[in-house]
N, C-alpha and C positions, 0 to 999 in steps of 0.2 A: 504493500500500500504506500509505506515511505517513498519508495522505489519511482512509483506512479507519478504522484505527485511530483517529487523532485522536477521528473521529469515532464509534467505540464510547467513546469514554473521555467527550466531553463528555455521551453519552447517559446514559450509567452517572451523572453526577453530577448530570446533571436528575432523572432518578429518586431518588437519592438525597435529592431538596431537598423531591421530589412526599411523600417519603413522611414527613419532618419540616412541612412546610406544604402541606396539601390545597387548593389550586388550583380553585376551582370557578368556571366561566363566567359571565359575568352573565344576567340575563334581561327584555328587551324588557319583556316581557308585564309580568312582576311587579314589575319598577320603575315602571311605566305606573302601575299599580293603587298603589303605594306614592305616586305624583305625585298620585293624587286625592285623597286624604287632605285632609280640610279643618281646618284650625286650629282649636282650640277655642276660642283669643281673637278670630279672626277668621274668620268664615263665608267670606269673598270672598279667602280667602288662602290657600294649601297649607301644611301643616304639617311638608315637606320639600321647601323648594324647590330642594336641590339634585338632588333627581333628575328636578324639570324641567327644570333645567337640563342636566343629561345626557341627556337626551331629544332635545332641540336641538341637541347637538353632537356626538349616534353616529345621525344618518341615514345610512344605504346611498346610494350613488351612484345605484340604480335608486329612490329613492324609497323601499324600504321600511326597516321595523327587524327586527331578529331576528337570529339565527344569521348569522353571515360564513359565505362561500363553502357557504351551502347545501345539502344533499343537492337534486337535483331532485324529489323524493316528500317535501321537508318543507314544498312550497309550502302546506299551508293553518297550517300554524306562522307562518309569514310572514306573512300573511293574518289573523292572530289577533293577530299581535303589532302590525302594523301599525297594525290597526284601535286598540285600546285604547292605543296610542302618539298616535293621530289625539284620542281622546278627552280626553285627559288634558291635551293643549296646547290644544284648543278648551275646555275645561271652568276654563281661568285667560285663556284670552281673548291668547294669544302662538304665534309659531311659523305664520304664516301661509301663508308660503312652503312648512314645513316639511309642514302640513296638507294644501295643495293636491298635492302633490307623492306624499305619500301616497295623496292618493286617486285619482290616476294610476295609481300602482302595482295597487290593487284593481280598478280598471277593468280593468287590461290583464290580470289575474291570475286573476278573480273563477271564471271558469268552471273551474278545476282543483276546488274544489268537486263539482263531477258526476264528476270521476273518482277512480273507483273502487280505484284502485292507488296513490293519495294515502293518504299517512299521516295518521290522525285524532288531534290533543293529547288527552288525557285532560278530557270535558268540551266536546271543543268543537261537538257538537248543542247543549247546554244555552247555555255562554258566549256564542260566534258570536252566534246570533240576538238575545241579550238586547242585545251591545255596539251591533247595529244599530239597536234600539228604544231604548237610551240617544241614538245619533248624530240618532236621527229628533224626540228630545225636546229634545236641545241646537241643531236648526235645520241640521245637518248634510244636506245634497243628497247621498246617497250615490252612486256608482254600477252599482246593483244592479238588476236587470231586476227586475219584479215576478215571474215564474214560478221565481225561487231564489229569493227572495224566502220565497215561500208554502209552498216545497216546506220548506225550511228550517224554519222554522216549525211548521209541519205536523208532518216529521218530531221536534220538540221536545217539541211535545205529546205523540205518541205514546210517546215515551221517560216521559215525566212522567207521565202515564195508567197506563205498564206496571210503573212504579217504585211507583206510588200503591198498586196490585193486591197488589201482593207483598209491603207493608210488610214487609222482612226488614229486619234492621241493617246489611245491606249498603247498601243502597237509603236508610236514615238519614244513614249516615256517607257515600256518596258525594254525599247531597243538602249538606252540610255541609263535604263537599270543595270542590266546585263551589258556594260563598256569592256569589260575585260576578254567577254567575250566576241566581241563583235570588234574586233580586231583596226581596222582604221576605215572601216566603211561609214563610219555617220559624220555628218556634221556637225563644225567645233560648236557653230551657233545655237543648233538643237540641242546637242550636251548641255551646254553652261544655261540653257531654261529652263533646265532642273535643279540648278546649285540652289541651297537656301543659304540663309542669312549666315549661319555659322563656315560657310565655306564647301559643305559636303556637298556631297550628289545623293538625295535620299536619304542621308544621314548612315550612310555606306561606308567603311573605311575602306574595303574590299574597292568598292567601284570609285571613290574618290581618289584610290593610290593609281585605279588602272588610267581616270582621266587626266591625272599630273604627270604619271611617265609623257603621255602624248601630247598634253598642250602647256605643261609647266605652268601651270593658273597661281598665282600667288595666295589666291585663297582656299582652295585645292589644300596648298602646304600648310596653311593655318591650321585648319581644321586636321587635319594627321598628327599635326603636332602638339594639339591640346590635347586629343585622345589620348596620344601617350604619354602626355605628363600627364593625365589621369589614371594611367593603367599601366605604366610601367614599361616594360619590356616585349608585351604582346596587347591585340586591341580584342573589343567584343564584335559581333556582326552587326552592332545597330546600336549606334550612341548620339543622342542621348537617346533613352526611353526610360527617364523619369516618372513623366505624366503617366506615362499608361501602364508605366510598370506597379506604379504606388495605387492606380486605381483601380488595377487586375487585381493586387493585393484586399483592399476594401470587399470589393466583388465575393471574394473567395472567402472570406472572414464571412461578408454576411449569409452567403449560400453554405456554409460550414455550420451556420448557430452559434459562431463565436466571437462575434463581432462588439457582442458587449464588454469582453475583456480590453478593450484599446478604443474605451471613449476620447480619450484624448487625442491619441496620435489620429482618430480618423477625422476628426474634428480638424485640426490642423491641415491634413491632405484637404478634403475640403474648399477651405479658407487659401489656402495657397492657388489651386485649383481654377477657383471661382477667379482669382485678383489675373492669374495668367487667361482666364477667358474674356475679362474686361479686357485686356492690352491687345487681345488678338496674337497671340502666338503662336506661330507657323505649325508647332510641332504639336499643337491641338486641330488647327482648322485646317492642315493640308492632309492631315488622314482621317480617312471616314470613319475605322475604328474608333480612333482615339473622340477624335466629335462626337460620335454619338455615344460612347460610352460615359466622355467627361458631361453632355447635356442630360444625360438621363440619370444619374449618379446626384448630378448638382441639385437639378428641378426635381426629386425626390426625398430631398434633405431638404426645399427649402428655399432652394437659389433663386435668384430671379434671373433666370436665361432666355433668350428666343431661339424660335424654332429658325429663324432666318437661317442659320449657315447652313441650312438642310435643302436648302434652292439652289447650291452647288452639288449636291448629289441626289438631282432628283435621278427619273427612271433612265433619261438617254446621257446624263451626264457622266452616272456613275459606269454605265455600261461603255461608257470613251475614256474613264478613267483607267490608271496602274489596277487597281485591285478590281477592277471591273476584267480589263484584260484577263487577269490572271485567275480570273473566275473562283475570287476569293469568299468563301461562306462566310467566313467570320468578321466580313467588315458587313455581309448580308444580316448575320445575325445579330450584329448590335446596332444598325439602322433599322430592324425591325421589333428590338426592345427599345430602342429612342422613340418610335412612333407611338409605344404605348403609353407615354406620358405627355397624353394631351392635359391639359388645366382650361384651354378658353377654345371658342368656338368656332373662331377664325381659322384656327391651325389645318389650313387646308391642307397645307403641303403634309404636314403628318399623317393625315387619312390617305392622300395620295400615296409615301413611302411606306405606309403599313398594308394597302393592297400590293403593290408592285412587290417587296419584298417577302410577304409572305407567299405568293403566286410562285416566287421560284424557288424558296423552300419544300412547295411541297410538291415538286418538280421530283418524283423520284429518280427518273435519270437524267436530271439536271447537270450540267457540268459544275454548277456551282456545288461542289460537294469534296472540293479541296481547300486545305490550310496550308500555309505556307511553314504552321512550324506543329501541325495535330495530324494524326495518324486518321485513317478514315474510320475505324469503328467509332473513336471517341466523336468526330465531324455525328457520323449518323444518329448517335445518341442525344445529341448535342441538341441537333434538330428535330428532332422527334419531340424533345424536351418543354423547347421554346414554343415547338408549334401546338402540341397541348395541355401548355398551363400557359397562356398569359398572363402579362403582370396582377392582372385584376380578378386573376383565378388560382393564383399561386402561395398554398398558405407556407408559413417558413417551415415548418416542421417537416413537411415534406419536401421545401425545395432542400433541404439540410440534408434528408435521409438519402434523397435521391443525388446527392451532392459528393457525400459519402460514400456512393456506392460507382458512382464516375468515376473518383476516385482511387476506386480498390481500398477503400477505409473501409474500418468498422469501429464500431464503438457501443458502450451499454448508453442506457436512458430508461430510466424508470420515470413511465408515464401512464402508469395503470392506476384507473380507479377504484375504488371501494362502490362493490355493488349494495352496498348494506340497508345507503341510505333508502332505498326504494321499497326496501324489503320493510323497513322502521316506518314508514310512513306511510304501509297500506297499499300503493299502488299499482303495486300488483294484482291487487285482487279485483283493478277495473276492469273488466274483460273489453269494455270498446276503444280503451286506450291504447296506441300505438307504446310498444318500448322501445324508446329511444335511447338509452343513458347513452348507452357507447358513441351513438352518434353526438350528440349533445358532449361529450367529454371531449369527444374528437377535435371539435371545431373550435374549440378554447386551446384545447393539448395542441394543436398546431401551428398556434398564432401565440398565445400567451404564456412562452413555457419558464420564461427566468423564474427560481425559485421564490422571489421575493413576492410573488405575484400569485400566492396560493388561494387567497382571499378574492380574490377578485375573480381568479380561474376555476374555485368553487362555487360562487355566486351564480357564474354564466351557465356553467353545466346545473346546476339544480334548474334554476330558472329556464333553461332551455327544455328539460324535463316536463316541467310543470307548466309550461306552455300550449306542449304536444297537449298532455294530457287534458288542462280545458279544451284545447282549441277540439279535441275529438267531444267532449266533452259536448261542449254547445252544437257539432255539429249532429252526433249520432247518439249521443252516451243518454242526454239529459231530458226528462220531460220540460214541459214552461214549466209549471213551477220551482222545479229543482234548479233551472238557469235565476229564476227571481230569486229564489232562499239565497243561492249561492251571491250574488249581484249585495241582498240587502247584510248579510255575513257581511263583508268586507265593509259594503260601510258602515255599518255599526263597528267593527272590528273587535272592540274590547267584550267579547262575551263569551259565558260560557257551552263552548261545544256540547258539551256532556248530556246538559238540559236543552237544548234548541232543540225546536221541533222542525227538523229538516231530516229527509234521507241520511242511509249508510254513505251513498254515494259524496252527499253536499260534505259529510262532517268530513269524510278521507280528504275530499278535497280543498276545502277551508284548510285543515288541521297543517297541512305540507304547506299553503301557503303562508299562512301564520307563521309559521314554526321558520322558515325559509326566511321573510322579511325579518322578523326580530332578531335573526341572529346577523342577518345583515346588516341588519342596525348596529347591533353593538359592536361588531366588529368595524366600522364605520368613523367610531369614536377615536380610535386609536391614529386614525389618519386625516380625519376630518376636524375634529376636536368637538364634536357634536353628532347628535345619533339624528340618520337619514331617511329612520323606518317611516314616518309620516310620508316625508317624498316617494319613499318607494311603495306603500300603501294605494296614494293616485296615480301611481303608473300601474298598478294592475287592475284598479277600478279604473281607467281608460278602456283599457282594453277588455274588458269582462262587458264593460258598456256597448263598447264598439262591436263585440260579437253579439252578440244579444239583438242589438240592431239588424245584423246577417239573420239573424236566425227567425225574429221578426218577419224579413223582409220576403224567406223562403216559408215561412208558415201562411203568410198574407198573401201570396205569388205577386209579391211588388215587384215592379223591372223599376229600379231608381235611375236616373239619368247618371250617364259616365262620370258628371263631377262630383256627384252626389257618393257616388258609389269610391271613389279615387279615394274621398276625402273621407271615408271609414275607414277603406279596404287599408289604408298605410297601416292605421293603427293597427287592425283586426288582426297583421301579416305577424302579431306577436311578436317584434325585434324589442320591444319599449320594456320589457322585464329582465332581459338578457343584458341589451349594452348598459340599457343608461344606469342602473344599479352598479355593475362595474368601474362606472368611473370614479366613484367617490371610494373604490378602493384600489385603486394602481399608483396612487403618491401623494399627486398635485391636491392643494384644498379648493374646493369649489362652494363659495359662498351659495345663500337661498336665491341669492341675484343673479349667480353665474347660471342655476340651473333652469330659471326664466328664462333667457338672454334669446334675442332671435337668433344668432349663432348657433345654439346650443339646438334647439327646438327645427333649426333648417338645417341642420347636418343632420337629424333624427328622420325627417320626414323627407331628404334626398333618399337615405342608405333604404329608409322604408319602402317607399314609393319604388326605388327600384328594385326591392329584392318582389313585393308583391305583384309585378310585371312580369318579372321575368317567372314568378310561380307561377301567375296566370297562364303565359307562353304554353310553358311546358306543361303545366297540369291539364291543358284546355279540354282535351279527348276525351278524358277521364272524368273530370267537374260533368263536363257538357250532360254523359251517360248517367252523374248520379242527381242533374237537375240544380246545379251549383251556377250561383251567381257567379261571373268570371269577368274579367275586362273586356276579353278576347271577344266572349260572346256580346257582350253589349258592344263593342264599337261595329261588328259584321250586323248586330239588328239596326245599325244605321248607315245600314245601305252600300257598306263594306265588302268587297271578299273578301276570305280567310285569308289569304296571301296580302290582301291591302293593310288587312287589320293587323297583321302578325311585324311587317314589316315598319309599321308605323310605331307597334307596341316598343317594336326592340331599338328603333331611335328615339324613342323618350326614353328608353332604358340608359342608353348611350349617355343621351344627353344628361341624363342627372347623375351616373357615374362620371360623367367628369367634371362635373360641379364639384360634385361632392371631394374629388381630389384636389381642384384646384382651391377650395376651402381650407384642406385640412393644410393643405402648404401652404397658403397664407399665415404670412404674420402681421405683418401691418394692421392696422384695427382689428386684429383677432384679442377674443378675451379669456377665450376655452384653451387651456394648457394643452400643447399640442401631445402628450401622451396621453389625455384623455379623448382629444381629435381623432388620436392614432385608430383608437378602440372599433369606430364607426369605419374606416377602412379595412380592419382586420375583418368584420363583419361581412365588407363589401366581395373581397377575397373568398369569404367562406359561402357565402350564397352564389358566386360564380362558376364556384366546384362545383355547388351543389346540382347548380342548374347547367351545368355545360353540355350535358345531352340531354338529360330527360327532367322530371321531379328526381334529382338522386335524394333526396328524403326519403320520400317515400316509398322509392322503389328501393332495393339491392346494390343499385349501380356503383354506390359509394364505397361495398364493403371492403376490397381490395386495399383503398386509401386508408380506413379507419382499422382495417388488423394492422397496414405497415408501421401507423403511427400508437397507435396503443398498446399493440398487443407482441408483435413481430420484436425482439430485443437486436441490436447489434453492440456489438463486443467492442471496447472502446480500448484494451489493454494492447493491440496492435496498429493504434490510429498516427500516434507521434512516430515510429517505424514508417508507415506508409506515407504520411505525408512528407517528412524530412527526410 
C-alpha cells in the first residue's frame, strides 16, 4: 500500500515538472539532417559537429538509430532514421564501424517495407528513396535488392506525378514539408512561404537544416541554433510544441479522472494559453490541431474566444491545406470537438465544420484514417469514440474508463452502491414502480465522482429514485385520490404518517420523501450554514403539482395547447428534485436570493425543457400507444408531419443546449457559482446518453454503460506502469 502511494505521489510531481518544462524526445532522423549541414567557412566540415558526435555515441545495440524500445509497426521509422544517420557519418568520412553496423540493421530489416500494417513517417515514399540515391552518390553499397528498389521509386514518382496534377496548396506546402527530400526541384520562393516567424520551415529542424544546406537563409541558421542551445547536442522532430504539448497534457489529465490533482498548474496553462491567443501566435493559428484544441479547451473553462479562426479551415480550405493533404484524422478530430462548443447562435461556421467533419469521420474507408504520429487501431478507436459520445453526451466516468482502456490502463474504483436504502424505505414493494437505483447511481457515479462530493452524489441518486417512482406513481400506480393525499402530505409536511388516513401506497411514498428531504437538510447545514429542507420541500411540491396537472389533463382527455403543455411538461420531466437539491451540497453557499435568481431558475428550465424534448422524441411510439400527452404529438395535431414535428422538436432541443452552455460559461453578470452551474451541465450530458438512441431509461439500452461504471472494477495497481 506504502509502495502505491509513494508511487502516485512521485507520478503527480513528474507531471507537475512535464507541465512547467515540456520534455520532448530527441530525433535520429533530424539530428542526422542537422549533422549534414556544411560550414560556410569550410565546405569539408559540419557546421554542428556536435551532433555528429551524438550520432556516434546513441547507436542501438541492434545496429540501428531511432526511437528506444520501439513499437514493432515503427520498423520503417527505424529504417528512415537509420539510413540518414548512415549518411551523415559517411558524408564527414567517420563512424565506420558505426556505418557498417547500420547497414546490417537494413539488410536484416529492409523487407518490413512491403508490409503493409507498417506504419509510414510523414514523407517517407518521397525521403526513403531520395536518402538511397544520396547513399548511391556518396559510394554507399546498400543492401537493397533491386525489385524494392524500383518499386520504391516507382511508387515516388507516382506520388510526385499525382501531386504535380492537383497543384492544390496542399501539394505546395507538403512539397516544402518534405525539402530534404525533394532534392532541388522546388522553388526558393515557394520554400521560404512556409518559414515562420522563429526562422523554421514548419517548425522542422529536419526540413529547416535541408532548406539552409540549399539557400543558406540566415534565418534558417537562427532557428537551428536556438534548438540547440535548447537541447544540446541532438534536436526533437518538432520545436517548439509547447502549446499543444501542455494542452494534450490537460486533455489526458481530464479524460484520465485526474485532473483535479493539478488545479493549479492547469489553471496556469490556461491563462498562458488564452494571453498567447489574444497576440495571435503562429504556433496556435497556423495549425488546425492546435486551434481547435487551444479554442475548445479555453471556451470550456470559461474563455472568451471566437469561432473566427475556424473560416481559415472551413471545408475546401482545410482540404488545400498540409494536414488536409496529408489526410490527417487528428486535426479532423479536434475541429470536430471545437464544433461542439457552440455558446451563441451565430456560430455558423461551427455547425458548418461539425457537418463536414463529422461526414468524413464516419467515412469508413475514408482516407482520412491516418496520424502522423498514432498507429491505426488507436486512429479507429479514436473515432469511433468521438463519433458516439459527443461532448454533450459524454459523462466523465466513462470518458475516464474508456480512456483507460485506450490506454492499456487499469485501475480499481469503488463506485458501488448500497442497495439497502430501497429495501428500508418500502419501495420495493411498489409493484408499478420502475427500479431504477442502479440507473439513478449511475448518472451521479459518472459525472460526480470526487470523494468530497458524497453528499450531494447521494442526494441525486435517492432523489433520482424517488422521482421514477412518483412519476410511475401519478402515471399508472395511483388512484385520484391517492395522487390528492399524497399532493396535501407534502404540504402539510409536518405530520404524523402513522395516523393519516391515506393508502399503504401514499405512506411508503411520503415516508422516503420525508425521510430523503430532512436528511438533506441537515446535511445542508454543514455547507450552507443553514438547513434547505423548506426549499427543497417546494421543489417537490412543484413537481407533485405539475404531474397531477398530466394526470388531470389525461383523466379529462384535455389536449392543452403546446405552450400550455411546455410550461408543465419542464417541471413534470422530474430534473427539479435531483439537480437543484444538489447544489446546496457540492461547496459554494447559495443565499434564499441566489436560489430565486433568474439565473438560477433559467438554467433549470433550459437543462429541463431540453431533456423533456428530447424524452418526448424518443418516447413518442410508445407514449403515442399508451395514450400519453407528448410534445411530438401535439405539434403533428397542428398540422405537422412527424418528420416536420420531430425535426423542429430537436432544434429547440439544440437551441436551449447551447444556451444552457453558453450560461454556464459565462461569468460576467453571473451570480450562481459556477460549480453549482457545472451540476445543470452534468445533467445535460446524462440525459444525452440517455437519449442518444432511444428512451435508454427506460428501455435496457443503457445497461452496458451503467455495469462499466458501477459494477465492472478495473485494477489501478498496474496504471502508473502503463502510463509512465
Amino acid at each position: 500500500m506504502f509502495y502505491c502511494l509513494q508511487c502516485l505521489v512521485d507520478s503527480k510531481d513528474r507531471i507537475r515538472k512535464l507541465f512547467k518544462k515540456v520534455e520532448l524526445s530527441v530525433s535520429s532522423y533530424d539530428t542526422a539532417w542537422v549533422a549534414m549541414v556544411t560550414s560556410p567557412a569550410s565546405p569539408h566540415s559540419p557546421l554542428f559537429p556536435q551532433c555528429l558526435n551524438w550520432l556516434l555515441a546513441n547507436q542501438h545495440s541492434d545496429g540501428s538509430w531511432g526511437l528506444p524500445d520501439r513499437h514493432p509497426l515503427l520498423m520503417n521509422d527505424a529504417l528512415l532514421s537509420t539510413l540518414a544517420c548512415i549518411l551523415a557519418l559517411k558524408q564527414w568520412g567517420v563512424g565506420e564501424d558505426q556505418i557498417n553496423r547500420g547497414l546490417q540493421f537494413i539488410q536484416s530489416n529492409i523487407t518490413s517495407i512491403k508490409d503493409e500494417k507498417q506504419h509510414l513517417p510523414i514523407g517517407f515514399g518521397i525521403n526513403f528513396p531520395s536518402l538511397i540515391e544520396y547513399a548511391q552518390n556518396l559510394g554507399i553499397n546498400l543492401p537493397i535488392g533491386a525489385t524494392i528498389l524500383d518499386t520504391m521509386i516507382q511508387k515516388r514518382e507516382i506520388e510526385l506525378q499525382r501531386g504535380k496534377q492537383s497543384n492544390s496548396e496542399g501539394w505546395r506546402a507538403y512539397q516544402a514539408y518534405v525539402s530534404e527530400g525533394m532534392h532541388h526541384s522546388q522553388d526558393c520562393k515557394t520554400i521560404l512561404k512556409y518559414q515562420r516567424k522563429n526562422g523554421s520551415l514548419f517548425n522542422s529542424p529536419a526540413t529547416t537544416a535541408a532548406v539552409f544546406q540549399r539557400l543558406k537563409n540566415a534565418e534558417c541558421l537562427g532557428y537551428l541554433q536556438s534548438v540547440l542551445e535548447k537541447f544540446g547536442n541532438a534536436v526533437p522532430t518538432i520545436h517548439p510544441l509547447d502549446i499543444y504539448a501542455r494542452l494534450c497534457m490537460m486533455d489526458s489529465l481530464e479524460r484520465l479522472g485526474i485532473n483535479h490533482h493539478f488545479k493549479e498548474e492547469i489553471r496556469s496553462v490556461l491563462d498562458d494559453t488564452y494571453s498567447l491567443w489574444v497576440q495571435g501566435v503562429e504556433d496556435i493559428f497556423l495549425d488546425p490541431t492546435t486551434c481547435a484544441m487551444a479554442f475548445r479547451i479555453l471556451r470550456l473553462n470559461g474563455y472568451d474566444v471566437s469561432s473566427d479562426p475556424f473560416y481559415q479551415y472551413s471545408e475546401d480550405k482545410f482540404a488545400d491545406s498540409l494536414k488536409g493533404y496529408l489526410k490527417d484524422v487528428g486535426a479532423v478530430i479536434e475541429l470536430y470537438r471545437a464544433s461542439q462548443a457552440i455558446i451563441h447562435p451565430d456560430e455558423s461556421i461551427l455547425v458548418r465544420q461539425s457537418l463536414w467533419t463529422k461526414q468524413l469521420l464516419k467515412q469508413e474507408s475514408s482516407p482520412h484514417r491516418l496520424y502522423a504520429d498514432k498507429l491505426r487501431s488507436y486512429v479507429d478507436q479514436e473515432v469511433k469514440d468521438v463519433l458516439n459520445y459527443p461532448y454533450h453526451a459524454n459523462l466523465e466516468r466513462l470518458l475516464n474508463r474508456r480512456s483507460m482502456e485506450y490506454y492499456n490502463v487499469e485501475e480499481t474504483r469503488i463506485l458501488k452502491s448500497s442497495y439497502r436504502w430501497v429495501v428500508e424505505n418500502r419501495l420495493d414493494q411498489l409493484q408499478f414502480a420502475r427500479q431504477k437505483l442502479a440507473y439513478c447511481y449511475f448518472s451521479v457515479a459518472a459525472t460526480l465522482f470526487p470523494p468530497e462530493l458524497s453528499d450531494a452524489r447521494i442526494s441525486w441518486a435517492k432523489n433520482g429514485v424517488l422521482t421514477t417512482v412518483v412519476d410511475d406513481f401519478f402515471d399508472v400506480g395511483g388512484s385520484e385520490k391517492e395522487l390528492v393525499d399524497l399532493i396535501q402530505l407534502v404540504e402539510k409536511w409536518d405530520v404524523d404518517i402513522n395516523t393519516a388516513c391515506c393508502s399503504e401506497t401514499v405512506k411508503i411514498i411520503f415516508s422516503a420523501i420525508h425521510s430523503t428531504v430532512c436528511e438533506i437538510g441537515e446535511k445542508s447545514v454543514k455547507r450552507q450554514g443553514h438547513n434547505v429542507k423548506n426549499i427543497v420541500i417546494k421543489i417537490w411540491l412543484d413537481l407533485i403539482q405539475s404531474m397531477y396537472k398530466e394526470a388531470e389533463w389525461a383523466r379529462t382527455k384535455t389536449v392543452p395547447t403546446i405552450d400550455d403543455y411546455m410550461e408543465n411538461a419542464y417541471i413534470s420531466f422530474a430534473l427539479g428534485p435531483i439537480v437543484l437539491p444538489a447544489l446546496y451540497l457540492v461547496g459554494p453557499k447559495l443565499s434564499n436570493e441566489d436560489a430565486e435568481t433568474h439565473e438560477l431558475n433559467h438554467l433549470y428550465k433550459l437543462m429541463s425543457t431540453c431533456g423533456r424534448l428530447l424524452n418526448d422524441i424518443h418516447s413518442f411510439k410508445r407514449e403515442s400507444e399508451e395514450g400519453k400527452l407528448n410534445a411530438l404529438s401535439l405539434h403533428i395535431a397542428n398540422d405537422n408531419t412527424a418528420e416536420e414535428a420531430m425535426e423542429k422538436l430537436n432544434g429547440i432541443a439544440e437551441e436551449k443546449r447551447i444556451e444552457l452552455l453558453r450560461l454556464i460559461l459565462q461569468e460576467k453578470g453571473s451570480v450562481v457559482p459556477r460549480d453549482c452551474k457545472d451540476l445543470f451541465w452534468k445533467m445535460m450530458k446524462v440525459l444525452h446518453l440517455f437519449y442518444i438512441k432511444d428512451d435508454g431509461f427506460t428501455s435496457n439500452e443503457m445497461y452496458s454503460s451503467v455495469k462499466a461504471v458501477i459494477k465492472d472494477p478495473v485494477i489501478f495497481d498496474e496504471l502508473l506502469e502503463h502510463v509512465w
